[in-house]
N, C-alpha and C positions, 0 to 999 in steps of 0.2 A: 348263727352263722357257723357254718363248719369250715373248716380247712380242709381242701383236696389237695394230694397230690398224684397227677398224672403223670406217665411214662412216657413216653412217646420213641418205642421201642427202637424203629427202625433209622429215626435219626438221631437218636440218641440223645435227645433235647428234653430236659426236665419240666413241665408244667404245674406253676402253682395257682389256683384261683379259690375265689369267695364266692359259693352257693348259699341259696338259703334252703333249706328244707322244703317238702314239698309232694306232689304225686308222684306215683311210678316213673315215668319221663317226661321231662324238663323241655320242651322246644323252646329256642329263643327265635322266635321268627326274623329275625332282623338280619340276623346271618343265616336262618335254615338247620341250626346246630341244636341234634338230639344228646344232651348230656346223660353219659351212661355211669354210675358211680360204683365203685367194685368196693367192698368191706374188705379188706387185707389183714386186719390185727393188726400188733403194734408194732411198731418203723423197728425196722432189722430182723421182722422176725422173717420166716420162711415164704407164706403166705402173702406176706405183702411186697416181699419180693416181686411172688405172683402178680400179686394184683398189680403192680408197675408196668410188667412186662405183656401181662393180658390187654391193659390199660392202650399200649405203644401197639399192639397187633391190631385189635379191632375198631380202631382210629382210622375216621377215612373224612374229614370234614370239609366242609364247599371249601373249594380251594386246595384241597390235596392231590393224592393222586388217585389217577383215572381207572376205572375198573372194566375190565372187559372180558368179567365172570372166568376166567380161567388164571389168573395173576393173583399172588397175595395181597391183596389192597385194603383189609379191612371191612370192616359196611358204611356204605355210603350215609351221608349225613351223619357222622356216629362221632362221639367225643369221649375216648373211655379215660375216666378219672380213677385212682387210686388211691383211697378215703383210707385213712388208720383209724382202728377200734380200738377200744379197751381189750377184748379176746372174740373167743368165736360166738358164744352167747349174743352178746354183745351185737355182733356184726348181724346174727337174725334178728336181735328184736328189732335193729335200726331198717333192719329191709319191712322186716313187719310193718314198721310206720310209718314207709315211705319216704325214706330220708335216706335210701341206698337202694340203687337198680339189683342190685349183684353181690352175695359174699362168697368169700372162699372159704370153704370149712370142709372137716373132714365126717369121711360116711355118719361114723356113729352119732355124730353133734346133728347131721342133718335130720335122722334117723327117729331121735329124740326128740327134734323142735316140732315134726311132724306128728308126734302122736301123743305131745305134752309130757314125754317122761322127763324125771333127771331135772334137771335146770331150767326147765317149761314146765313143770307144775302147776305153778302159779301162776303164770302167765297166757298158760293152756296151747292146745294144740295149732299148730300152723297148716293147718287142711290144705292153704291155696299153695304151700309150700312146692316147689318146680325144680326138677334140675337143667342144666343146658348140655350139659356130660362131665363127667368125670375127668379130670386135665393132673394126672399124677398119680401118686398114691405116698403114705407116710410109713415107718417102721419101726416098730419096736428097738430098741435098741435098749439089753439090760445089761450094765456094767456093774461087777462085782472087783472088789482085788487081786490083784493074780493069785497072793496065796489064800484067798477064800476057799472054803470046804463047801459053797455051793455048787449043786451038779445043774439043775434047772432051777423053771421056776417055782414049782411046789417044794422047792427044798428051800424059799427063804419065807414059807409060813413063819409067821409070830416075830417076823424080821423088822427093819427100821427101811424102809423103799423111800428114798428121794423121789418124786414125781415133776418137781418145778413150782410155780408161783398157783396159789390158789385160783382154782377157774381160768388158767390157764389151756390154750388148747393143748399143750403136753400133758399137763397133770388129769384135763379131762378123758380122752383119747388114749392113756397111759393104763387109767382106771379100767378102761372099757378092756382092754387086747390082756392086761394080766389077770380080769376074771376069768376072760377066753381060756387062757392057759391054765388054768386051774386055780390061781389064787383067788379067792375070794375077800372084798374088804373086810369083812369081820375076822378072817384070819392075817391081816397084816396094819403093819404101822404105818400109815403116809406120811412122810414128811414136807413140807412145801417150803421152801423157798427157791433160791436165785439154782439153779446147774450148777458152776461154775462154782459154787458155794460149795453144795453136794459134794462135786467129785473132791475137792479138800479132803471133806470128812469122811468119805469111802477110806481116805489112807490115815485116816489117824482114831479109825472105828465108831464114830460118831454117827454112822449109817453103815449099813449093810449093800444095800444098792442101790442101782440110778438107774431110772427108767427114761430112757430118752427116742422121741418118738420123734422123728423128722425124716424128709427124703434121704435116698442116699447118693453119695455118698453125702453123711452129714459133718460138715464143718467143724461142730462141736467134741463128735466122737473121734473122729482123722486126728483132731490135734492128741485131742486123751491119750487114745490106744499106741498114736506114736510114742509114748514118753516108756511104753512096755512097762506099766505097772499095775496094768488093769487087765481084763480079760472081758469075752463075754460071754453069758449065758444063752442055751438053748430056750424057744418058745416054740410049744406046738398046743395047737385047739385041743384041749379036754376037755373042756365044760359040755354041758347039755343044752341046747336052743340055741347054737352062736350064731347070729345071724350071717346070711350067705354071701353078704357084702365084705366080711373078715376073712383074707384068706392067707395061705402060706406064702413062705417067703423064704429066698437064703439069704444069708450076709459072708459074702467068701470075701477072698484076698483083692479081689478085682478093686473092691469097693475100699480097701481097707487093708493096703501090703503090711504080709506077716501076719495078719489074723489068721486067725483059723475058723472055718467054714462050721455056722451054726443055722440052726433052723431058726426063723423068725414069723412073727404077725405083720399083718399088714391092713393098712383100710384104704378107700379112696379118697382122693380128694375133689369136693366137687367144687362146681361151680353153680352157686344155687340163684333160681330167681323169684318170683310168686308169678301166677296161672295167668295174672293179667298184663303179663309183658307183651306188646305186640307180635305177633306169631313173624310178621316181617324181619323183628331184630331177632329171635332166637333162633331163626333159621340162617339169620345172616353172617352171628357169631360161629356158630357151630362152620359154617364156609369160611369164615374166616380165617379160625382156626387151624383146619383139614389141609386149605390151600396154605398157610404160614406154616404148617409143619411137614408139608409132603415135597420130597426131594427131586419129584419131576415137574413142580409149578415155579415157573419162575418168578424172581423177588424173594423166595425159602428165605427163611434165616435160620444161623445156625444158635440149635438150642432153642428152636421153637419148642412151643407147648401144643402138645395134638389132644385131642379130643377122644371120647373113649366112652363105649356104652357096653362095656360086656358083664360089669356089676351096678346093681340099681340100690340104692339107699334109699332114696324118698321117688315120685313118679317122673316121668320126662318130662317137659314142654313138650307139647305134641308136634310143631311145628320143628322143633329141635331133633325132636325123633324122627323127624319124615328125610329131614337133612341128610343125617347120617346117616341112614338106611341107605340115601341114594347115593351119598358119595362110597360108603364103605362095600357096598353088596351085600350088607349084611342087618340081620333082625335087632336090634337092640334087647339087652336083657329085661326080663320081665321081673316086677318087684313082689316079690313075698312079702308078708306078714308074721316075721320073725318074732320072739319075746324083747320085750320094754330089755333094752342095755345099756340106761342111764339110771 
């Protein structure tokens, strides 16, 4: 038995229920309710955040409200639940085995489960692996001490890099964006534990730097960089093969008053599902979505999550692709066969 927890965005109403495990989607014919379950990672992190608030958007069950294809209503018969994982690993192999419609993870986690590298090894490739779009993106964020002698990232080779908790989706997805940048793990030292640990020993030398990769503005880094005893460093793509789903980024004051404006990495974040999700719900989500984040449908909410194909990490739901093609006017991006980045 797993514990769910669902969001239920729009009214604000928390849901908790007991599933059992089982196939792709759950109908309970009694009530007509398709139970859709989202992998989040673990409760407070960023992601499951997400997955609360995906969870409240594309919620529309007998007995809610009425849809009349141009209104944010969700998809009809739909019950999005919001399931916490161990990490992002985690949250694929639980969709692999059918014990989760949906996870949230980011490009290079999908990128890897799809072609068995990194942390699918062993477990091997997720061929049926799907996206529904990309809803975000996450960012490098490398904190060093203010009075550190580091200028970028190739200047903390042979250094002590805080990444966060092992198999973590920071420490994984941290790994990925400072090869990008030129670091390579054989020239650096990861350290794992808790952040909030980390940034202690940034100031009393016990590490050199913190690598913290979350949307922005991020929570963690807002409170740091206000206390002005840290700084950040620049990231820009050096490496050779980075795949085309990694792209640049800035981190100015907007995000973070009184910093000063650095280049940064970035990945998307998707929302992933396998090939055998009825084409009816991936198309329905992706409308979901589109109409909950676009500020001429009525019902909008503010801080909705919009949908997004213009970088591809693993292939689309074809049905999800057809979506957004028609809502957006536009081609969804086409997936390359970049080199293994796990």
């Amino acid at each position: 038995m797993g514990l769910l927890g669902g969001a239920m965005a729009a009214g604000g109403m928390a849901l908790a229920v007991y599933l059992s495990g089982g196939s792709a989607i759950e109908s309970v014919a009694a009530q007509d309710v398709v139970y859709f379950r989202i992998g989040g990672g673990a409760p407070g992190s960023t992601a499951y955040g997400m997955a609360g608030q995906l969870a409240g958007t594309v919620s529309n069950p007998p007995g809610s409200r009425q849809c009349d294809g141009e209104g944010a209503c969700g998809v009809e018969g739909l019950l999005g639940l919001a399931q916490t994982t161990l990490n992002p690993v985690d949250s694929l192999e639980s969709l692999r085995r059918g014990s989760l419609e949906a996870a949230i993870i980011s490009g290079d986690v999908a990128d890897a489960a799809l072609r068995g590298t990194g942390a699918f090894k062993k477990s091997g490739a997720m061929a049926d692996l799907r996206a529904i779009a990309n809803i975000g993106a996450v960012t490098l964020h490398i904190l060093v001490p203010k009075e550190s002698k580091a200028t970028d990232v190739k200047s903390l080779a042979g250094k002590r890099v805080a990444v966060g908790l092992e198999d973590s989706d920071n420490a994984v997805t941290a790994r990925v964006l400072l090869r990008a940048a030129g670091l390579p793990d054989k020239k650096t030292k990861f350290i794992l534990g808790e952040i909030p640990a980390a940034a202690r020993e940034l100031l009393t030398g016990e590490v050199d730097a913190l690598a913290v990769v979350d949307q922005m503005p991020s929570s963690e880094v807002a409170i740091l960089m206000a206390t002005g005893d840290y700084r950040l460093l620049s990231a820009e793509v050096t490496a050779k093969d980075v795949p085309n789903y990694i792209f640049a980024e800035w981190i100015t004051d907007a995000q973070y008053p009184g910093v000063a404006s650095v280049r940064a990495l970035a990945v998307p974040t998707v929302l992933a599902v396998r090939a055998d999700l009825p084409g009816q719900i991936a198309g329905g989500l992706v409308r979901a979505l589109w109409h909950s984040a676009n500020p001429a449908t009525p019902g909008t909410a503010t801080g909705s999550i919009a949908p997004d194909m213009t970088r591809a990490s693993v292939p689309w739901h074809p049905e999800a692709a057809s979506a957004f093609a028609e809502l957006s006017n536009s081609t969804p991006a086409v997936l390359e066969s970049p080199a293994p980045t796990n």
